[in-house]
BAPADO-700038 format. One line per field, with one value per atom (N, C-alpha, C): atom name; residue in three letters; x, y, z. Coordinates in steps of 0.001 Angstrom, whole numbers, plus 500000, padded with zeros to 6 digits. Layout:
# residues N
atome	c(CA | ...)
residu	c(ALA | ...)
east	c(X | ...)
north	c(Y | ...)
up	c(Z | ...)
# end
This chain:
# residues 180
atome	c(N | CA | C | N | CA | C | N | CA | C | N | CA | C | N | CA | C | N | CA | C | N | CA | C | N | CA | C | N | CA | C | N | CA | C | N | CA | C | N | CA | C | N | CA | C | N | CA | C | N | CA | C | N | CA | C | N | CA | C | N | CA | C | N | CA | C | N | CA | C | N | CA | C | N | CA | C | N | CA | C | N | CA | C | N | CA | C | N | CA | C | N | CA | C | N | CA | C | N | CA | C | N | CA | C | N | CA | C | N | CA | C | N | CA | C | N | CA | C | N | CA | C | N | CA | C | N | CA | C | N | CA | C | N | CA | C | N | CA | C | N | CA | C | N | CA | C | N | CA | C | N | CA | C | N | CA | C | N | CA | C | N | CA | C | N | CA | C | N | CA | C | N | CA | C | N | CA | C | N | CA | C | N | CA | C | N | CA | C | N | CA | C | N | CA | C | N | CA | C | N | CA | C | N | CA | C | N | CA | C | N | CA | C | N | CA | C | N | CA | C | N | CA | C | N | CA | C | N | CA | C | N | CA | C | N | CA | C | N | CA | C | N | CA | C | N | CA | C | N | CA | C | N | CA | C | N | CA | C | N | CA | C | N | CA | C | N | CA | C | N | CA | C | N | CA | C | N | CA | C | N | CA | C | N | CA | C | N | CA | C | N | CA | C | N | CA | C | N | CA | C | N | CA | C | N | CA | C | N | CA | C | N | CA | C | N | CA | C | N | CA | C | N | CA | C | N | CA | C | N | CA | C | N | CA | C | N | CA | C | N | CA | C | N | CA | C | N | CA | C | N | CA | C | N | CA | C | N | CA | C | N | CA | C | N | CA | C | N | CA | C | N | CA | C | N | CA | C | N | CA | C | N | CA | C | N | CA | C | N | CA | C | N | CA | C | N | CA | C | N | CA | C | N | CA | C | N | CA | C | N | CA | C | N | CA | C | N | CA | C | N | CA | C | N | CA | C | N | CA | C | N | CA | C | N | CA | C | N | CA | C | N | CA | C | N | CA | C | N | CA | C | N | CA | C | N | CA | C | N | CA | C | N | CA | C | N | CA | C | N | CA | C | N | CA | C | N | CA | C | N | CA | C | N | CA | C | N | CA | C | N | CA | C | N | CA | C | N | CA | C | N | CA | C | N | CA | C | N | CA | C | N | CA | C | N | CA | C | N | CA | C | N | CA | C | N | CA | C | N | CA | C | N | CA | C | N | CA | C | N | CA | C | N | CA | C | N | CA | C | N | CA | C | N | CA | C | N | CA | C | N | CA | C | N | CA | C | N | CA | C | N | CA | C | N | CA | C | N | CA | C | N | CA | C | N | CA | C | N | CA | C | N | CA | C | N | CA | C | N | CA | C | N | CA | C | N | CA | C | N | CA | C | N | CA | C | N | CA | C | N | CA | C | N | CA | C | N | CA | C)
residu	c(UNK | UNK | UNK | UNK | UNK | UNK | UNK | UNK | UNK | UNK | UNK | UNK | UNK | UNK | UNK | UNK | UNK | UNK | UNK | UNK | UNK | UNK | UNK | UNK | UNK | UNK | UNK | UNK | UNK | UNK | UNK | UNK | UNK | UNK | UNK | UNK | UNK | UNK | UNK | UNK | UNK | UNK | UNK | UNK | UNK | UNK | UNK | UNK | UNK | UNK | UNK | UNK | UNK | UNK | UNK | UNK | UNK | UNK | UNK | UNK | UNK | UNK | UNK | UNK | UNK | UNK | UNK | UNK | UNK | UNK | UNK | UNK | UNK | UNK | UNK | UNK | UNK | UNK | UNK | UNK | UNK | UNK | UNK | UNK | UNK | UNK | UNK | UNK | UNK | UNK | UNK | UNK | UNK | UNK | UNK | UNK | UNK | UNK | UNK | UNK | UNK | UNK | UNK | UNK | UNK | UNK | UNK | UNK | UNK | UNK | UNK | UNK | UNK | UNK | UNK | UNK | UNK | UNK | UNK | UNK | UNK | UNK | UNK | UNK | UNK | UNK | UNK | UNK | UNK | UNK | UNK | UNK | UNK | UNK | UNK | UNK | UNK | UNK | UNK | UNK | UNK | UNK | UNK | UNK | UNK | UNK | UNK | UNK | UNK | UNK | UNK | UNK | UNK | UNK | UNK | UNK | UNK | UNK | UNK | UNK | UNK | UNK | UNK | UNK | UNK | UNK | UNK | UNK | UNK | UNK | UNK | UNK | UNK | UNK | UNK | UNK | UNK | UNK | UNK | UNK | UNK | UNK | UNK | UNK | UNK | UNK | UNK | UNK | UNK | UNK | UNK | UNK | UNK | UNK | UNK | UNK | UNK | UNK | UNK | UNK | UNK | UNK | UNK | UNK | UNK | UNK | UNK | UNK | UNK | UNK | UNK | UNK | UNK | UNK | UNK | UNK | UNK | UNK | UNK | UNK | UNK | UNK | UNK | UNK | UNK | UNK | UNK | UNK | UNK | UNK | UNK | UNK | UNK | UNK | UNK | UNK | UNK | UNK | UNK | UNK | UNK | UNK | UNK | UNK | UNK | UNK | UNK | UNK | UNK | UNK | UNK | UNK | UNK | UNK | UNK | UNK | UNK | UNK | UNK | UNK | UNK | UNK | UNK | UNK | UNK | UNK | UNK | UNK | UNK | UNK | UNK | UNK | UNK | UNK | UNK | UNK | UNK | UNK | UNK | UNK | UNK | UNK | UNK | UNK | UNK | UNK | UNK | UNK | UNK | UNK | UNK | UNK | UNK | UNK | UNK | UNK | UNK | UNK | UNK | UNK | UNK | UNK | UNK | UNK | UNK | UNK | UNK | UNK | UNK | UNK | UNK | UNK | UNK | UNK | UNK | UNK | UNK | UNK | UNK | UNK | UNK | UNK | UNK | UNK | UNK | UNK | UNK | UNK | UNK | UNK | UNK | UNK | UNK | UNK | UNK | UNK | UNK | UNK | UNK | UNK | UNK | UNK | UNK | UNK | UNK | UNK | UNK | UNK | UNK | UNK | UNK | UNK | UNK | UNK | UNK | UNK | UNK | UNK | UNK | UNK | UNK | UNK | UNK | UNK | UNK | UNK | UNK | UNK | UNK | UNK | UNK | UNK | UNK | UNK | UNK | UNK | UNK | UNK | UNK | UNK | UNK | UNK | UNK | UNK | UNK | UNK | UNK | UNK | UNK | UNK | UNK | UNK | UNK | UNK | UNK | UNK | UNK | UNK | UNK | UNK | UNK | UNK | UNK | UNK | UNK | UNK | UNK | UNK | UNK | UNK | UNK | UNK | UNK | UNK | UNK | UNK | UNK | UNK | UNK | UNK | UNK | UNK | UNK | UNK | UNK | UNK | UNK | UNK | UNK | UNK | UNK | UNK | UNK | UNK | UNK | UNK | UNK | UNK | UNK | UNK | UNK | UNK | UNK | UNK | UNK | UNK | UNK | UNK | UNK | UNK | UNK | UNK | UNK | UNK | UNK | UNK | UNK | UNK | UNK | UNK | UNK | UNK | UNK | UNK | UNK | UNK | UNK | UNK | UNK | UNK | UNK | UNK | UNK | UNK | UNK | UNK | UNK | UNK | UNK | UNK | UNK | UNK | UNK | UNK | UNK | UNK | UNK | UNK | UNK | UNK | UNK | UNK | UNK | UNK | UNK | UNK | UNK | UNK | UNK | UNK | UNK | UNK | UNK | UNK | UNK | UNK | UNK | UNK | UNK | UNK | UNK | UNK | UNK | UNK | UNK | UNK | UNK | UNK | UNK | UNK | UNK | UNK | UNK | UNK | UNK | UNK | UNK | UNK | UNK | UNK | UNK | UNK | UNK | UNK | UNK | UNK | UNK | UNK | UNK | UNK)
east	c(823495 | 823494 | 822560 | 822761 | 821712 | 822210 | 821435 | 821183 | 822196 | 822641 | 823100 | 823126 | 823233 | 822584 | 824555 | 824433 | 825518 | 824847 | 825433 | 824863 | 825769 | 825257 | 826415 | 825794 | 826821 | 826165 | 827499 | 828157 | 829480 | 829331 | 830676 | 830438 | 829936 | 829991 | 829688 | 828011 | 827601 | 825926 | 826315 | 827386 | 827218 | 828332 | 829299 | 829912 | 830473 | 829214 | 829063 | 830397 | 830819 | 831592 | 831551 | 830341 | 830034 | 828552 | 828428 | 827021 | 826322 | 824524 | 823676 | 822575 | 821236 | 820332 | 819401 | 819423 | 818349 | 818960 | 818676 | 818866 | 817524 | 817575 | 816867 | 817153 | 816447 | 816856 | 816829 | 817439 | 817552 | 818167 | 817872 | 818370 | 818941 | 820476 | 821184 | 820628 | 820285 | 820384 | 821713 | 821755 | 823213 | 824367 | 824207 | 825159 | 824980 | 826072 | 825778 | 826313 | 826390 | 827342 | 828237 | 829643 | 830478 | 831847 | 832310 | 833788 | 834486 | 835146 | 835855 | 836914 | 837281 | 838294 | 839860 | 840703 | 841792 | 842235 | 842254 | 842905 | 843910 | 845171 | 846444 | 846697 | 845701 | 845892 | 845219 | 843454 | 842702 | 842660 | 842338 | 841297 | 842663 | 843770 | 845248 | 846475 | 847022 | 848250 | 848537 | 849953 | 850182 | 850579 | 851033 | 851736 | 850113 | 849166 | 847794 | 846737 | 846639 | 845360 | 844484 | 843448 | 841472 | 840809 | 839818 | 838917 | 837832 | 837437 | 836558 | 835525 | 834601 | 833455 | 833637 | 832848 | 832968 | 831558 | 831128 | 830318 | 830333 | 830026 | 830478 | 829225 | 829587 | 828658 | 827528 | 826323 | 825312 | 824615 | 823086 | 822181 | 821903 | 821374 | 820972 | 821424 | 821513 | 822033 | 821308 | 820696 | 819915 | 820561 | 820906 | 821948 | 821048 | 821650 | 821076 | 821794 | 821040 | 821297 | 821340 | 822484 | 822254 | 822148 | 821458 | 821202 | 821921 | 822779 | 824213 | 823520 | 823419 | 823400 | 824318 | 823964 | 824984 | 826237 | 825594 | 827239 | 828095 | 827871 | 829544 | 829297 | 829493 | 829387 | 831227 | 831738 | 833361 | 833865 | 833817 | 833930 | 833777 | 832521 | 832363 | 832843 | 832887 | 833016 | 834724 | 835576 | 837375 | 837306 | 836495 | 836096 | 836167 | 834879 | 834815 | 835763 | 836136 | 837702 | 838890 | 839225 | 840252 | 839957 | 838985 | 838251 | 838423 | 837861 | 837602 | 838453 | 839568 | 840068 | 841817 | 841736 | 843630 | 843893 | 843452 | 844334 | 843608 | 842782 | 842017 | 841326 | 840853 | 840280 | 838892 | 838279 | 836849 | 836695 | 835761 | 835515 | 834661 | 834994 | 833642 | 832580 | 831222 | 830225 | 828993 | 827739 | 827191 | 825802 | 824968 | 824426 | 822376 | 821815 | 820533 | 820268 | 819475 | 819012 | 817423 | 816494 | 815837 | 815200 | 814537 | 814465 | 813045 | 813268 | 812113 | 810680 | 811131 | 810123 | 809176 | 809381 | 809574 | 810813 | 810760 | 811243 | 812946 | 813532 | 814813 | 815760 | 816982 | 817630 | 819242 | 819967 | 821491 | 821991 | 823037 | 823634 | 825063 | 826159 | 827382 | 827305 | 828112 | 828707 | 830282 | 830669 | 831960 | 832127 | 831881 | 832047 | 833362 | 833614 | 834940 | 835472 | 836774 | 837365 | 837609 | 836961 | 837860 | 839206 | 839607 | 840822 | 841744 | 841383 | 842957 | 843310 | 844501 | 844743 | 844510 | 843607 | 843237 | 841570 | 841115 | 839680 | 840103 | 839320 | 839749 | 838842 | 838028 | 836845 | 835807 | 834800 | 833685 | 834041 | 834030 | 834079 | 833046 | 833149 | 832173 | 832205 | 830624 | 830662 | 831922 | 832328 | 833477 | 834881 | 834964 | 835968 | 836678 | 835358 | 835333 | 835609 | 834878 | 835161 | 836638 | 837350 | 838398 | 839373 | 839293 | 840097 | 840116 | 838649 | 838829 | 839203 | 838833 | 838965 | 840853 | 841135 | 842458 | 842884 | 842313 | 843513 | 843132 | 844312 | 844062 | 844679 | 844082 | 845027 | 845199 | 845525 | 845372 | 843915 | 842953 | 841910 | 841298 | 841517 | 841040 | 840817 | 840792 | 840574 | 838868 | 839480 | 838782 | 837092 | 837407 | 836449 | 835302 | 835591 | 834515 | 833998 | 834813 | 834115 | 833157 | 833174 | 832419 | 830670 | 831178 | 830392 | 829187 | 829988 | 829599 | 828988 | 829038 | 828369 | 826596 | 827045 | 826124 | 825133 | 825604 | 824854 | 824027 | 824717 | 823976 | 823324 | 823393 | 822276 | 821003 | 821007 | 820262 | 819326 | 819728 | 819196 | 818606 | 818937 | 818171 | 817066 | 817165 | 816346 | 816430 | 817583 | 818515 | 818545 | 818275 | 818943 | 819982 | 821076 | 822392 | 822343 | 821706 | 822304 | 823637 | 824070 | 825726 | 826303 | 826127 | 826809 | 826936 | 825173 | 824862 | 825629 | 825623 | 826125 | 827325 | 828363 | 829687 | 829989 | 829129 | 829385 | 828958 | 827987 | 827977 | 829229 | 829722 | 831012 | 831637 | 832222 | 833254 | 833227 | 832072 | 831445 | 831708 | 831257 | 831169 | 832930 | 833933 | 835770 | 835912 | 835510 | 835785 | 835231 | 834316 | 834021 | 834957 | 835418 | 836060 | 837497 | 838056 | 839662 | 840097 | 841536 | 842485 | 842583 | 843360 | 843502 | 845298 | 845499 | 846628 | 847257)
north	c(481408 | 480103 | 479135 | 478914 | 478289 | 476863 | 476305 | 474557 | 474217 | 473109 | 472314 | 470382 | 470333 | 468502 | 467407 | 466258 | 465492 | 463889 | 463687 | 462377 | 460962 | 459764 | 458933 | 457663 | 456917 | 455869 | 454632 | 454998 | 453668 | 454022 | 454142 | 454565 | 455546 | 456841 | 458104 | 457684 | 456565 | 456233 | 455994 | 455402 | 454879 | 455926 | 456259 | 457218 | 458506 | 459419 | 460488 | 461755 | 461556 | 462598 | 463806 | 464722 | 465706 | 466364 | 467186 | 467664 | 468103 | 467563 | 467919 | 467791 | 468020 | 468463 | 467880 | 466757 | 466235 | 464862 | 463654 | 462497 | 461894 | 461872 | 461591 | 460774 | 459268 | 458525 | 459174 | 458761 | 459032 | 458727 | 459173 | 458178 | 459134 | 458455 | 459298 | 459048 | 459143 | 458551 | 458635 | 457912 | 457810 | 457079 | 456727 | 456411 | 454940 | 454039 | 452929 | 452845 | 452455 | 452056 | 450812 | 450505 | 449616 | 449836 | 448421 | 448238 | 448614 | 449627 | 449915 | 450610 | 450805 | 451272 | 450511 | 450901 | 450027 | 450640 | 449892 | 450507 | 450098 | 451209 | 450699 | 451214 | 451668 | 452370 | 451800 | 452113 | 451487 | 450156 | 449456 | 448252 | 447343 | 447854 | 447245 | 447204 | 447105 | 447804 | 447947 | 448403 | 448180 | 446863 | 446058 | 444882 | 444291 | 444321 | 443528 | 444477 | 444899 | 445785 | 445103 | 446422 | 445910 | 446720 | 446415 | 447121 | 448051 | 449339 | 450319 | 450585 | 451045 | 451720 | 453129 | 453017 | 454375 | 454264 | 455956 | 456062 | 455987 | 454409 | 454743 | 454527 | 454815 | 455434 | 454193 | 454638 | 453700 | 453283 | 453145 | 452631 | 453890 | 453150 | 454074 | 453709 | 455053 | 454288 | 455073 | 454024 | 454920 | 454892 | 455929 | 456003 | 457100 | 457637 | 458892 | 459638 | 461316 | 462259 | 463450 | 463736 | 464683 | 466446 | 467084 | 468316 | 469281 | 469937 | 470566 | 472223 | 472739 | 474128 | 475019 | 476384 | 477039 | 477272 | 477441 | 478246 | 476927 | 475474 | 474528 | 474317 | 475423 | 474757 | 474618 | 475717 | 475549 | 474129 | 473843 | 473192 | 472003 | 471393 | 470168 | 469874 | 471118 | 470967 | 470351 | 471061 | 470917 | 469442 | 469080 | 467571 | 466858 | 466790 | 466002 | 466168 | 466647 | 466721 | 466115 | 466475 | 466005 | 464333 | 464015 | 462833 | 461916 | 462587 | 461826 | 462088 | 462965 | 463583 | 463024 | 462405 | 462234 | 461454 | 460781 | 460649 | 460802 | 461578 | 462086 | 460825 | 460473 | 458902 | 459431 | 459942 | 460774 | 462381 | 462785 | 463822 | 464569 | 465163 | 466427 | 466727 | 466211 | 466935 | 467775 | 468208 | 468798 | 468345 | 467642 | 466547 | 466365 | 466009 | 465942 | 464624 | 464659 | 463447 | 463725 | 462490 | 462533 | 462063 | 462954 | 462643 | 461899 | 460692 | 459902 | 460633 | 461612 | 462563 | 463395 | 462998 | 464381 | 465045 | 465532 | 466205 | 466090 | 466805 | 466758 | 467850 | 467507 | 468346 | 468233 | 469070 | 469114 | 468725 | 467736 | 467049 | 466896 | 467000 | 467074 | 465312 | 465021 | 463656 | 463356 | 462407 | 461937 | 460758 | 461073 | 460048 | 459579 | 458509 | 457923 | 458236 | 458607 | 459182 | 458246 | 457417 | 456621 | 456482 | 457910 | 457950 | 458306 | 457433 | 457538 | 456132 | 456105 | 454899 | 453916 | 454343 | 453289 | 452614 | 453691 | 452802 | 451250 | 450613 | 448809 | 448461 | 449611 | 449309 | 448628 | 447866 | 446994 | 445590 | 445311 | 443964 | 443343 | 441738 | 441615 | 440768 | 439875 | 439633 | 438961 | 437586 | 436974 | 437688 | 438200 | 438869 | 439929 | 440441 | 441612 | 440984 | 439901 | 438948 | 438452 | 438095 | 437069 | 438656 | 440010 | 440585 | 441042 | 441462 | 441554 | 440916 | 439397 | 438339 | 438485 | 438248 | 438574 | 439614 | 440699 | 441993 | 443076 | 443471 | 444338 | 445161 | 446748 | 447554 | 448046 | 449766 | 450473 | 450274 | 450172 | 450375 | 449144 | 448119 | 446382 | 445848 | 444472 | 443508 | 444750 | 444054 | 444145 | 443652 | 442729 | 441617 | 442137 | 442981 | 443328 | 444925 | 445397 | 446532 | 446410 | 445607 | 444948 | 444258 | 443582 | 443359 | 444009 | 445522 | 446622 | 447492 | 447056 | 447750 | 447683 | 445953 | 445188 | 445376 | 445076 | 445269 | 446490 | 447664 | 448607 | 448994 | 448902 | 448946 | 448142 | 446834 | 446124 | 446707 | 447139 | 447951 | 448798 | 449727 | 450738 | 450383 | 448882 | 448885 | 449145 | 448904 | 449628 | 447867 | 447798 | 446172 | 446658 | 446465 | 446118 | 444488 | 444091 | 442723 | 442548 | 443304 | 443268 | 443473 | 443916 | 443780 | 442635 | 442444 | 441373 | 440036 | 440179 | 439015 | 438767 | 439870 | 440069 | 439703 | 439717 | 439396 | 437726 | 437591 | 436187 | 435023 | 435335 | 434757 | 434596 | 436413 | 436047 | 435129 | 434902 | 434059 | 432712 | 432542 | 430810 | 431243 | 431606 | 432148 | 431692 | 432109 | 432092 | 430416 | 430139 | 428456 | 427456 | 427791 | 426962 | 426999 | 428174 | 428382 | 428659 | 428836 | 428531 | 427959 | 428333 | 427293 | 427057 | 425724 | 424936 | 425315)
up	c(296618 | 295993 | 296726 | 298103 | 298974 | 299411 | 299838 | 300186 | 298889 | 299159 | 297433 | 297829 | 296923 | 297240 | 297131 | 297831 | 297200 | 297542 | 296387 | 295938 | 296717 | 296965 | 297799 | 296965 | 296417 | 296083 | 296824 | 297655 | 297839 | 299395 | 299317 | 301174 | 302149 | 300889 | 301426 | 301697 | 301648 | 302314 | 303511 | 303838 | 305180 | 306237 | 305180 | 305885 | 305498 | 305656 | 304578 | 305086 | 306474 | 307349 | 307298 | 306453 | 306388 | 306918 | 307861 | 308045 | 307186 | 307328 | 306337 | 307293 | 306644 | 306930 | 307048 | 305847 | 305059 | 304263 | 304553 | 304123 | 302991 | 301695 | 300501 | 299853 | 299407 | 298333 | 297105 | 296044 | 295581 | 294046 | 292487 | 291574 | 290446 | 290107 | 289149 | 288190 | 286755 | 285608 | 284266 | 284093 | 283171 | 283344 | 284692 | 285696 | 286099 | 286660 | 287351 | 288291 | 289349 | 290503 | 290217 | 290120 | 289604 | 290245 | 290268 | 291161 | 289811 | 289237 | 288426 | 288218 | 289700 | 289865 | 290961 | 290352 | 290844 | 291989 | 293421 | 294772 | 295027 | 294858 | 294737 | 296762 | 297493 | 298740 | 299748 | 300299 | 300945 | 300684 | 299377 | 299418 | 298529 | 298385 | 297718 | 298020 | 297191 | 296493 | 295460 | 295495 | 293639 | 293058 | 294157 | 293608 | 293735 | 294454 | 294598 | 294253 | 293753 | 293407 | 293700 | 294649 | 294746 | 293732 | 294210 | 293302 | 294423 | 293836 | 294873 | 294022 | 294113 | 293364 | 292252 | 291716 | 290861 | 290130 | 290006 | 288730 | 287497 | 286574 | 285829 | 284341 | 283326 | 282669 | 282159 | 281591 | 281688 | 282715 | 282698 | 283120 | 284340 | 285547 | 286622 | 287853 | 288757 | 290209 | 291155 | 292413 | 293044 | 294180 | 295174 | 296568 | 297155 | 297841 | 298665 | 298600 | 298496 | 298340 | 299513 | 300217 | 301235 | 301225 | 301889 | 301650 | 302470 | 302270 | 302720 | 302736 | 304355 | 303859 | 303697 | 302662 | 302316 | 303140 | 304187 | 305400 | 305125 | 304932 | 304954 | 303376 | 302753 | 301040 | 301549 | 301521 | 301356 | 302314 | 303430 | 304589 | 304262 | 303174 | 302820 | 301544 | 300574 | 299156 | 299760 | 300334 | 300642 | 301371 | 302221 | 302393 | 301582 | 300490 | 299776 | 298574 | 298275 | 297208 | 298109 | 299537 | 300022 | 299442 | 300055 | 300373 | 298620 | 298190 | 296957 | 295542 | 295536 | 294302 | 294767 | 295721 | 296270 | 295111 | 294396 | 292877 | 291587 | 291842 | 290333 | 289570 | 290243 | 289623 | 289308 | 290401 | 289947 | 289353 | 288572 | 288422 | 289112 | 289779 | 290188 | 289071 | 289557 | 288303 | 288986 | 289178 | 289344 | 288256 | 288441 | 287558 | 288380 | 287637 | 288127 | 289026 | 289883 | 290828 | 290997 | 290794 | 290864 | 292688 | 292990 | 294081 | 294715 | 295950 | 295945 | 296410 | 297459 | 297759 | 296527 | 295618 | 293976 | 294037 | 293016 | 292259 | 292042 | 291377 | 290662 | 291529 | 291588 | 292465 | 291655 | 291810 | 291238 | 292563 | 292220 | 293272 | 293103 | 293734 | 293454 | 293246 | 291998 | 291963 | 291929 | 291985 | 291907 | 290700 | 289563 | 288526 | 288075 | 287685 | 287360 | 285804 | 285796 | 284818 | 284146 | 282792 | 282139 | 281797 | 281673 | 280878 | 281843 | 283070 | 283976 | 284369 | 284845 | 284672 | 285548 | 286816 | 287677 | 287622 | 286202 | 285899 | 285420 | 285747 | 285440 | 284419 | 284114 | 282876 | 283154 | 282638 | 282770 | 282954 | 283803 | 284404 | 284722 | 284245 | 284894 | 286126 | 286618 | 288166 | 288582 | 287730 | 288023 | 288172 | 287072 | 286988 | 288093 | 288077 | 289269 | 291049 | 291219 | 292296 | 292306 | 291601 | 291329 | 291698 | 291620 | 291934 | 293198 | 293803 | 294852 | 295841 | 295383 | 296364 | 296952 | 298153 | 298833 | 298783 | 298153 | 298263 | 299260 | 299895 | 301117 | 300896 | 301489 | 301907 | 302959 | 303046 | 304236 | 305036 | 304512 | 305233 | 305187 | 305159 | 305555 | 303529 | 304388 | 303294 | 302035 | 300889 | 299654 | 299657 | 300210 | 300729 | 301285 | 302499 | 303449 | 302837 | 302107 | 301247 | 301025 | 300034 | 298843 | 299538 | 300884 | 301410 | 302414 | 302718 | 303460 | 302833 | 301480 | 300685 | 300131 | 300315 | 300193 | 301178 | 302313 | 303609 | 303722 | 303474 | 303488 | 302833 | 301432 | 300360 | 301016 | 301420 | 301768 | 302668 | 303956 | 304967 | 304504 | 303362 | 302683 | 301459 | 301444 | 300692 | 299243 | 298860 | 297675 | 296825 | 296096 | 295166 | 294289 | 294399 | 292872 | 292977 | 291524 | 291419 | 290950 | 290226 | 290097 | 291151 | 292153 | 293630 | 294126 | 294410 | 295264 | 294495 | 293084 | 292491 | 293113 | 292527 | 293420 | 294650 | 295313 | 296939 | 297175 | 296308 | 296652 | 295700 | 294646 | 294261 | 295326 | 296264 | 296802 | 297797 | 298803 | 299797 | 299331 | 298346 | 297485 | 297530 | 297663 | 297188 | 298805 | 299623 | 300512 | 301401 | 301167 | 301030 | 300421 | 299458 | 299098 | 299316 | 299952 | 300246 | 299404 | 300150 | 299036 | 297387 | 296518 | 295204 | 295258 | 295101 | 295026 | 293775)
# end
């Protein structure tokens, strides 16, 4: 089977926890990068839900793509399912990436399942801000996700204006405090 590719467009850019070989920008098509999913665990709860990233359908998303050789296909594939499937919110796909170097490569993705019940659907910037804004979970405030996300896209040279939009609401949320 050989080398095989996985695609990162959220955190797995910044914190991929799997060995690879080869670090590639890189661009899905079909796909967008979007807070559309509900975190009743890391970035929530259930009584406060956040919001986390997901692939979800339409337009394009460009992240990076890492190059995994054969000997940890099992080792990373059981990773990244531990990692990303603990409540079936994403699907495992196997999908084209265009890569910045050339050419096209099959890349494992993690796309978001509409039809479960923690997709939050298309939101938009406000909307999407106004939920994240205060909600925490296991793994820190909603807030600094959102913003770590930002950051690092940035560093890479990556633009989401629906991010960046997002992040600057919550900043202007966070200026102004509290609401009475």
């Amino acid at each position: 089977m050989g080398d095989f590719w996985v695609f990162g467009y959220g955190s797995l850019i910044w914190r991929p926890g799997f060995a690879h070989t080869e670090t590639e920008r890189a661009r899905l098509h079909g796909y967008r990068r979007s807070l559309c999913v509900h975190s009743h665990v890391h970035r929530g709860t259930p009584q406060r839900p956040g919001l986390v990233l997901g692939l979800d359908r339409g337009g394009s998303c460009v992240g990076l793509a890492f190059r995994v050789p054969e000997e940890l296909r099992d080792e990373v594939m059981n990773y990244l399912r531990e990692r990303e499937l603990v409540t079936n919110v994403y699907l495992e796909r196997v999908l084209p990436v265009r890569l910045d170097g050339g050419g096209v490569a099959q890349a494992v993705c993690y796309i978001v399942d509409r039809t479960h019940a923690q997709y939050a659907g298309n939101l938009g910037e406000a909307e999407a801000a106004a939920i994240v804004h205060g909600a925490i979970g296991q793994s820190g405030h909603n807030e600094d996700y959102v913003f770590s996300t930002v950051e690092h896209l940035a560093a890479l040279g990556i633009r989401d204006h629906w991010m960046e939009d997002v992040a600057r609401r919550l900043r202007a949320q966070r200026v102004a405090g509290p609401t009475v």
